[in-house]
C-alpha positions in Angstrom: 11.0 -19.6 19.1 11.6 -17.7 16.2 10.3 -14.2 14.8 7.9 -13.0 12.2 8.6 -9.8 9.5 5.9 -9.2 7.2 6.8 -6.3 4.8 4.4 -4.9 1.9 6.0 -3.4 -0.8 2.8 -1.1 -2.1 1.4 -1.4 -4.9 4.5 -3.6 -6.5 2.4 -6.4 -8.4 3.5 -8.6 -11.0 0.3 -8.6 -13.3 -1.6 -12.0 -14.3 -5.1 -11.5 -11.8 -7.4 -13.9 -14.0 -10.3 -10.7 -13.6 -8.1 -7.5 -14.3 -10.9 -7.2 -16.9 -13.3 -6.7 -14.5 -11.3 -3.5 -13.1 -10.7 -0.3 -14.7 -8.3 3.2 -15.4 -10.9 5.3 -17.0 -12.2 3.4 -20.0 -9.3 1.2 -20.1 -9.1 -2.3 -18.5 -6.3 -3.4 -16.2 -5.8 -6.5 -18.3 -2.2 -6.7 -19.4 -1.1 -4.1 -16.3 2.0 -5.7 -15.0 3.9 -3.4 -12.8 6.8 -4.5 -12.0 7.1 -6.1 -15.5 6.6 -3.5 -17.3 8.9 -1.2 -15.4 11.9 -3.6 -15.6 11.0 -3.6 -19.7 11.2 0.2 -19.5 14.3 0.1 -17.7 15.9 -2.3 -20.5 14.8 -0.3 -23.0 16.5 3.1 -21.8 13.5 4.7 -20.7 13.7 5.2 -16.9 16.8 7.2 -16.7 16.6 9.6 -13.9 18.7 9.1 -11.5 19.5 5.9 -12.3 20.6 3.8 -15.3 20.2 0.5 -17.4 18.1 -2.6 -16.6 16.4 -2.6 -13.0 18.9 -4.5 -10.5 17.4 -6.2 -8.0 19.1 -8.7 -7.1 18.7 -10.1 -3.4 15.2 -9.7 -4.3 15.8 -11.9 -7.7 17.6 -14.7 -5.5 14.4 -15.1 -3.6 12.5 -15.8 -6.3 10.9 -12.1 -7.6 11.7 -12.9 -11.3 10.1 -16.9 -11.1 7.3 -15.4 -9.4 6.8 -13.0 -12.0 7.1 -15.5 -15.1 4.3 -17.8 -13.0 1.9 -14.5 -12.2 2.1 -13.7 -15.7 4.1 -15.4 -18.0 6.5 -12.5 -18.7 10.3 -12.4 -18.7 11.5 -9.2 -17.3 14.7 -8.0 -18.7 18.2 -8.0 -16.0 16.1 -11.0 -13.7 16.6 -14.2 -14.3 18.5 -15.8 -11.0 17.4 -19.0 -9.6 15.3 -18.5 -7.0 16.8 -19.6 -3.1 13.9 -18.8 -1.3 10.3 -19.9 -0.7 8.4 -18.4 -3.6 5.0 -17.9 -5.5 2.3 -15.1 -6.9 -1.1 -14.8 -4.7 -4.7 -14.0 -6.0 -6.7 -11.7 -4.6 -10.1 -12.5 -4.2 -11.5 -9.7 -2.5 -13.2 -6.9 -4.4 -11.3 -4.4 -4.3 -7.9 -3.4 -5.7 -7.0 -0.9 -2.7 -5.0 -1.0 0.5 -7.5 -2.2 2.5 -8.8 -4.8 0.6 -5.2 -6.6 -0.2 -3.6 -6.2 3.5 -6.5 -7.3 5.3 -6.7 -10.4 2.8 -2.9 -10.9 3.3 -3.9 -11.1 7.4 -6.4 -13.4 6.6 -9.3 -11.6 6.4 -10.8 -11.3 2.5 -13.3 -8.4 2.7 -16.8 -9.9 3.1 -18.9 -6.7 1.6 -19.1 -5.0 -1.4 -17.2 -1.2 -0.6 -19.1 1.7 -2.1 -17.4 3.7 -5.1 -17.7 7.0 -5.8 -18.9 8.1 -9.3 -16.1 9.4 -11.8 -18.0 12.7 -12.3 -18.3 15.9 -11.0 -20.1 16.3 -8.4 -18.8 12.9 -7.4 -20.1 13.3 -3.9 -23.9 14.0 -2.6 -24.9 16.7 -1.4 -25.8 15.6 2.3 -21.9 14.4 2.7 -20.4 17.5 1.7 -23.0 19.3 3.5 -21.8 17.6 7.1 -18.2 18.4 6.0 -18.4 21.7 5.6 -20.3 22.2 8.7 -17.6 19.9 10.8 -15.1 22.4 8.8 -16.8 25.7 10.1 -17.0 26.6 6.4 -19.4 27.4 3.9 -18.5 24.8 1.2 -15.7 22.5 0.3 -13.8 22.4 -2.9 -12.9 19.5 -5.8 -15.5 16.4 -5.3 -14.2 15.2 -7.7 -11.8 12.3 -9.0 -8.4 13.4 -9.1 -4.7 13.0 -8.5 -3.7 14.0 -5.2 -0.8 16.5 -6.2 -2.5 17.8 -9.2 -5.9 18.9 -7.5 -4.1 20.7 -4.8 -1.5 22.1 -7.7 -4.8 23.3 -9.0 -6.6 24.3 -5.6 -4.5 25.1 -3.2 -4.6 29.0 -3.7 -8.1 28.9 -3.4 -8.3 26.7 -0.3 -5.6 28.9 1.3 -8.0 32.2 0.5 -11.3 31.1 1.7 -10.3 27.4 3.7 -12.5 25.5 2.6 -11.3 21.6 2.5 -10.1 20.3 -0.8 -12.2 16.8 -1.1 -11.6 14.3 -3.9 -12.0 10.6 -4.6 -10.2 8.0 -6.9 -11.1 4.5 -8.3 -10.9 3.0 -4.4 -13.3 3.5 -2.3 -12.0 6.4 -0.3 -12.6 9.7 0.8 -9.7 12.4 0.7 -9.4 15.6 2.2 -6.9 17.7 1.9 -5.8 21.1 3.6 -2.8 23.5 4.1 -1.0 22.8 7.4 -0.9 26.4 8.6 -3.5 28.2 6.7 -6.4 25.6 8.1 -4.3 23.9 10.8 -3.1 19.8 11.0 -4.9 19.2 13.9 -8.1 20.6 12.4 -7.4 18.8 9.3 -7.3 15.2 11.5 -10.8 16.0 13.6 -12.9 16.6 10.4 -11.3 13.6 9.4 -11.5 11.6 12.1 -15.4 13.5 12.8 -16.4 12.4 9.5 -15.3 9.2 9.1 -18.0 7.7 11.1 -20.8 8.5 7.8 -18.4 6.8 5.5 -17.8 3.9 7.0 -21.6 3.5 7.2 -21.5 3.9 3.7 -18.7 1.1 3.2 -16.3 3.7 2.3 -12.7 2.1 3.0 -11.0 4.9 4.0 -11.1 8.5 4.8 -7.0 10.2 4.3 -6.6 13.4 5.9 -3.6 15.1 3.1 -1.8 17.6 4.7 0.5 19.5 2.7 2.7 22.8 2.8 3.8 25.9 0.8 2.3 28.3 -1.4 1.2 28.8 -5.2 3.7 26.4 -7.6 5.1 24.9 -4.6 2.8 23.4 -2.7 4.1 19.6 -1.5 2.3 17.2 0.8 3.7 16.4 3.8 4.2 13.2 6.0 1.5 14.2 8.1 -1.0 12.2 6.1 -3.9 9.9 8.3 -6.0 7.4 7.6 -9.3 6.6 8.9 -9.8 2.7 8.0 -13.4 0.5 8.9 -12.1 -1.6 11.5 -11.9 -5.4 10.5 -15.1 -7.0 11.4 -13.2 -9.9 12.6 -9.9 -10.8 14.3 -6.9 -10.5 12.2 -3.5 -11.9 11.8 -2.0 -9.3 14.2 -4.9 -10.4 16.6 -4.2 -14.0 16.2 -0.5 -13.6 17.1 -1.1 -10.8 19.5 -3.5 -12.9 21.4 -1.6 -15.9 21.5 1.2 -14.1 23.5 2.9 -12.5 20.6 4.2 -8.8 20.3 3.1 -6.9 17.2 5.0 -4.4 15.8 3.3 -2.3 13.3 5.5 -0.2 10.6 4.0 2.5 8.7 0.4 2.8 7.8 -0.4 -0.9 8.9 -1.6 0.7 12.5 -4.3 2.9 10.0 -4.9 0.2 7.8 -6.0 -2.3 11.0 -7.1 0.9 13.0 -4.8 -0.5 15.6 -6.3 -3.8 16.2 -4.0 -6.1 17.8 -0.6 -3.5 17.3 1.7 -3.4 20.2 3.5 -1.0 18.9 3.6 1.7 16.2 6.9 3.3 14.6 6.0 5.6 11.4 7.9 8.0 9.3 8.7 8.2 5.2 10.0 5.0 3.9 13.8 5.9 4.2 12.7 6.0 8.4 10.6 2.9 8.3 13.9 1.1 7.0 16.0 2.4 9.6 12.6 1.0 12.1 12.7 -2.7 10.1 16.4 -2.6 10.8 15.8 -1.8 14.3 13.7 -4.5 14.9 15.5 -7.2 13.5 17.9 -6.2 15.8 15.2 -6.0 18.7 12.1 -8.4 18.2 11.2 -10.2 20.9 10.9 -14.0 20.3 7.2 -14.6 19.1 7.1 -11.8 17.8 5.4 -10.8 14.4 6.7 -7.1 13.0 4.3 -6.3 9.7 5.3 -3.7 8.1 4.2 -1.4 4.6 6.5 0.8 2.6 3.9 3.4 0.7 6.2 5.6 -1.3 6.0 2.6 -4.3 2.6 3.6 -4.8 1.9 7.5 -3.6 5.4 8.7 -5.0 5.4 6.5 -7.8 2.6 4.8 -9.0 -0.1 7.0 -8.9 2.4 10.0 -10.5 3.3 7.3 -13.7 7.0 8.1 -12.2 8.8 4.9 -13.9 12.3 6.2 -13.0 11.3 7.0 -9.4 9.3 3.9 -9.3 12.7 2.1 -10.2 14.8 3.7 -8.3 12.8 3.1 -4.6 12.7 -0.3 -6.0 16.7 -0.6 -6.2 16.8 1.4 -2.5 14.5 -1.1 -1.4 16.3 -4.4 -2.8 19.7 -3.4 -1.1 17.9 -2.6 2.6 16.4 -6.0 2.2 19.4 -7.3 1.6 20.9 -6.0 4.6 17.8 -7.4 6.7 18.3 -10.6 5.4 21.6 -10.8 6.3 21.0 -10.0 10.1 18.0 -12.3 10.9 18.4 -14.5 13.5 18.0 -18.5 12.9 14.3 -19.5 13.3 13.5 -16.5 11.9 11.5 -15.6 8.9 11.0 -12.5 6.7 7.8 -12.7 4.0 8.0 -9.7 1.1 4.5 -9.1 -1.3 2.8 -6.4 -1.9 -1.1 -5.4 -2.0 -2.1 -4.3 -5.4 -0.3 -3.2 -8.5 0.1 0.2 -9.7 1.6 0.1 -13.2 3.1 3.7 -13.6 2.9 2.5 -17.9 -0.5 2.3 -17.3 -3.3 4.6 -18.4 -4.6 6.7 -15.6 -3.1 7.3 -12.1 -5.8 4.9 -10.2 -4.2 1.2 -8.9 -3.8 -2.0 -11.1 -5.6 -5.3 -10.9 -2.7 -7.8 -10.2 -1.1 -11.2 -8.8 1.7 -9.9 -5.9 4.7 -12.0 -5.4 5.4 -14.0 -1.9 9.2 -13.9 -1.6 9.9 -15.9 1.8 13.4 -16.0 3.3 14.9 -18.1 6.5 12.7 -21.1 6.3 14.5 -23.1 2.8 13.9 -22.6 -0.7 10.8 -23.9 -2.8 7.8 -23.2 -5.1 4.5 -22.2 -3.2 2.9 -22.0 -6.7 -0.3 -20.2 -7.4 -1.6 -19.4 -3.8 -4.1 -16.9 -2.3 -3.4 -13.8 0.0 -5.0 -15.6 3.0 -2.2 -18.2 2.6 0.2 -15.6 3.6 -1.1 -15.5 6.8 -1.1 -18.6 7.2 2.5 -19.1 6.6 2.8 -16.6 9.4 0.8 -18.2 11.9 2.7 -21.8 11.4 6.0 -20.2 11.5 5.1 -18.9 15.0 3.2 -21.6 16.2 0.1 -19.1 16.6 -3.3 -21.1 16.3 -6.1 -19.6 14.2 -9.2 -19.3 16.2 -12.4 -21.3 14.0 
């Protein structure tokens, strides 16, 4: 029996979603956002130069079928990929309502979300004043600071020194439906920083808030960084899952990364997490290790929280290039009978207005079971080319 790998690149979309109008950056659309698209053009063009040079190079990702998958999604051509596809290929829908991480990976398991989330408004105060009530008095303090919208690193550029003097928690929102908090590792403590989390999460979820991130993060005054620390607090699924499905049917699931957050450990085996240059050296591991049966689904977040939402095209590029020759290397050591399944969740288009996520089609790059065109296919049908490989029946 062969093995499963099912590996998100976040946030890497290839544009086209027929109702990017309906989705927003400020007072800007997402129509025309096209990440990976437009940061191939940029690298053509000379623009994305830092630490790296000339058009993007992807090219075990190109034989799969990444740049045919982007000309279907989206009709564009993207400069330096153009090889003949020898995979299984195609660009999926989305068709939940969202364009955040829960919303595309628990499609992609098979799962589109069946509520409307609640939003926060883009003004300040963004939050009421019951919610941030019950958070300062979970945080023994007598107020919080931001809520807000904002960029992660620029809010706690801009409020760290102030949270470090009185501690109160630094609490901010974006265009998904989530609640962050963030706080200074030693000043107000980690594990203090996870509770309130992990204590207020309960209300949002109530509210059909996605997610509640605990962001940790270190230093002092122009030189504070977040840290690896981060948490999420996701609404469990309210139904069973891909990783449920094949956990259920005998199958060992290995989650990578934040998929044990995202699925608030429902149906994981086991969890191996770490920045994105660890959860390689944990993908390698496992193709090495896997149990037959098994599935291993795994996310790779830097694309989006290093990249994406900091309008870093160079970065962006660059973990795109790391990315494309560590995928190489796990295709070369799967086993036979084995199959590996790359997409992504969302776009983030770092040309983009903004800093918030991108409405867009995600390519399906399939290696180890032949080559062909999937076409134009949803994120549920990902799923379900995980459950045939394996054999796994999908309860009705």
């Amino acid at each position: 029996m062969g093995r499963a790998f099912l590996v998100v690149i976040d946030s890497v979309g290839i544009g086209g979603a027929p109702d990017a109008g309906d989705f927003f950056n400020g007072d800007l659309p997402d129509t025309g956002a096209n990440t990976l698209g437009h940061i191939a053009q940029d690298c053509a063009a000379g623009k994305a130069e830092e630490g790296r040079s000339g058009p993007l190079a992807l090219p075990n990702l190109d034989r799969l079928g990444l740049s045919a998958a982007l000309k279907l999604a989206s009709g564009m051509e993207a400069p330096g990929l153009s090889a003949a596809p020898e995979g299984l290929w195609g660009a999926a829908t989305e068709v939940s309502q969202g364009k955040d991480t829960p919303s595309g990976h628990w499609e992609l398991a098979g799962l589109p979300v069946p509520w409307a989330w609640h939003y926060f408004p883009d003004e300040t105060p963004a939050f009421p004043e019951d919610l941030t009530a019950e958070v300062a008095r979970l945080a023994g303090t007598d107020g919080i600071l931001g809520n807000c919208h904002a960029s992660g690193t620029a809010i706690i550029e801009r409020l760290g020194a102030a949270h470090c003097e009185s501690c109160w928690p630094i609490c901010y929102t974006s265009a998904d439906s989530v609640f962050q908090i963030a706080a200074h590792e030693e000043t107000f403590g980690l594990d203090r920083l996870l509770k309130l989390c992990q204590d207020i999460a309960p209300r949002l979820h109530e509210m059909k808030v996605g997610r509640v991130i605990a962001r940790p993060f270190t230093g002092g005054p122009g030189a504070f960084e977040r840290t690896a620390n981060r948490r999420d607090y996701a609404i469990t699924p309210p139904k069973p899952v891909l990783t449920n499905w094949v956990q259920n049917a005998g199958g060992r699931v290995y989650a990578v990364g934040k998929i044990g957050d995202i699925f608030t450990m429902q149906g994981i085996d086991e969890l191996r997490k770490g920045p994105d240059a660890k959860l390689m050296d944990h993908l390698h591991d496992l193709v090495g290790e896997a149990e037959d049966g098994s599935l291993t689904f795994a996310n790779f977040v830097e694309f989006d929280s290093l990249y994406g939402h900091r309008r870093d095209v160079s970065g962006y590029a660059r973990a795109l290039e790391w990315f494309d020759g560590e995928i190489g290397k796990v295709i070369a050591a799967l086993r036979d009978g084995d199959m590996l399944v790359v997409t992504a969740d969302h776009g983030n288009d770092p040309t983009w207005a903004g800093s918030d996520h991108t409405r867009e089609r995600v390519p399906v790059l399939v290696a180890g079971i032949g080559a062909g065109d999937l076409g134009q296919i949803g994120f549920t049908d990902v799923a379900a080319l995980v459950v045939g490989h394996l054999g796994v029946k999908v309860p009705v």
